[in-house]
C-alpha positions, 0 to 999 in steps of 0.5 A: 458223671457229675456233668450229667447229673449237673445237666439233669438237675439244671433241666428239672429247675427249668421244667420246674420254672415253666411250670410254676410260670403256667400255674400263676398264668393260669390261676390269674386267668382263673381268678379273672373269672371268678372275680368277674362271677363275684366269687371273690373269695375264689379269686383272692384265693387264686390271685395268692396261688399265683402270687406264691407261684411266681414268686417260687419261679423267681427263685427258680430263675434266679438260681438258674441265671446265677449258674449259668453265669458262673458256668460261663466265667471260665 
């Protein structure tokens, strides 16, 4: 039971980075946008969204990346 719910967990962390990583790929585009429409207000704004995403994925990852290497020491 502990197994599953340590897969279930780790597969959420994984959903959980992809979406981090999309939401700053995203707001990057988007502040591209703006940036280019001179709202630049907006674009710092979504530059920061992005910056606070990727940074949060990095955990992720990192958490991730360190489980998987203590699973793999056995």
């Amino acid at each position: 039971m502990l197994a599953t719910q340590s897969d279930a967990i780790e597969d959420a962390l994984w959903i959980a980075l992809r979406a981090l990583e999309e939401k700053a790929s995203l707001s990057h585009r988007m502040a591209a946008r703006m940036q280019a429409r001179k709202q630049t207000l907006a674009a710092q704004r979504l530059k920061e969204e992005a910056q606070s995403a990727l940074e949060r994925s990095a955990i992720i990852r990192e958490v991730l990346l360190k489980d998987n290497t203590n699973t793999n020491v056995d």
